[in-house]
C-alpha positions as CSV (number, residue, x, y, z in Angstrom):
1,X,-38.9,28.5,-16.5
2,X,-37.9,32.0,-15.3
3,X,-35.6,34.3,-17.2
4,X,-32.9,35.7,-14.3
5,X,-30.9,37.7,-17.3
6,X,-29.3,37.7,-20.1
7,X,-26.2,39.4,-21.8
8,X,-25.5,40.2,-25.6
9,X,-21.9,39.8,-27.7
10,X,-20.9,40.8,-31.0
11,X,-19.2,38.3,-32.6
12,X,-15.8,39.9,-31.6
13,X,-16.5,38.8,-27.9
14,X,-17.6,42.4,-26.4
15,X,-20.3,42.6,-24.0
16,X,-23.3,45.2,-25.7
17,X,-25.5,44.4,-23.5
18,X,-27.0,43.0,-20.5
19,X,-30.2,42.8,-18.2
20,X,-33.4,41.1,-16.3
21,X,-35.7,42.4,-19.0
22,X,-37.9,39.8,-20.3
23,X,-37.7,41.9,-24.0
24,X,-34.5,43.0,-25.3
25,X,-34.6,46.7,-26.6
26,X,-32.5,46.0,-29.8
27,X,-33.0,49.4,-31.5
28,X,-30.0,50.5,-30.3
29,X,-28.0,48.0,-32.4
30,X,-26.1,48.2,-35.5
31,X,-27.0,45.5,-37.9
32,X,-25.4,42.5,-37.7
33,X,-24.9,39.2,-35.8
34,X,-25.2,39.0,-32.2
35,X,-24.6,36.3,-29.4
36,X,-27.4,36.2,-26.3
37,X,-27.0,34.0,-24.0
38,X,-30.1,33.7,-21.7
39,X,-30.2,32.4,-17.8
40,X,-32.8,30.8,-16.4
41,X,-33.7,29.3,-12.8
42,X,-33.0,25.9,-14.7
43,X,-30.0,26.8,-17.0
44,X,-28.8,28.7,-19.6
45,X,-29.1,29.2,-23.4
46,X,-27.2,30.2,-25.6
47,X,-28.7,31.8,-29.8
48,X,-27.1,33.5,-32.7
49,X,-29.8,36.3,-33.5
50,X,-29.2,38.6,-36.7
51,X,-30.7,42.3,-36.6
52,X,-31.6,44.1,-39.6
């Protein structure tokens, strides 16, 4: 499977982020609880991450 991109949400629906990167560079975030939602060549998936 190969990552085309992915895009980041706070959990109010904003976009934070988005990207082709293979790492996300989360250092930049507050803490919290974020949405990514990953696309591939062969669909798409969808986490609830939490940063500290």
């Amino acid at each position: 499977m190969q990552l085309e991109n992915y895009t980041v949400y706070n959990l109010s629906g904003q976009k934070i982020a988005k990207g082709i990167e293979t790492e996300i560079e989360t250092t930049t975030f507050s803490s919290g609880i974020y949405i990514i939602n990953l696309n591939f060549d062969r669909g798409s998936v969808v986490k609830k991450v939490v940063i500290k």
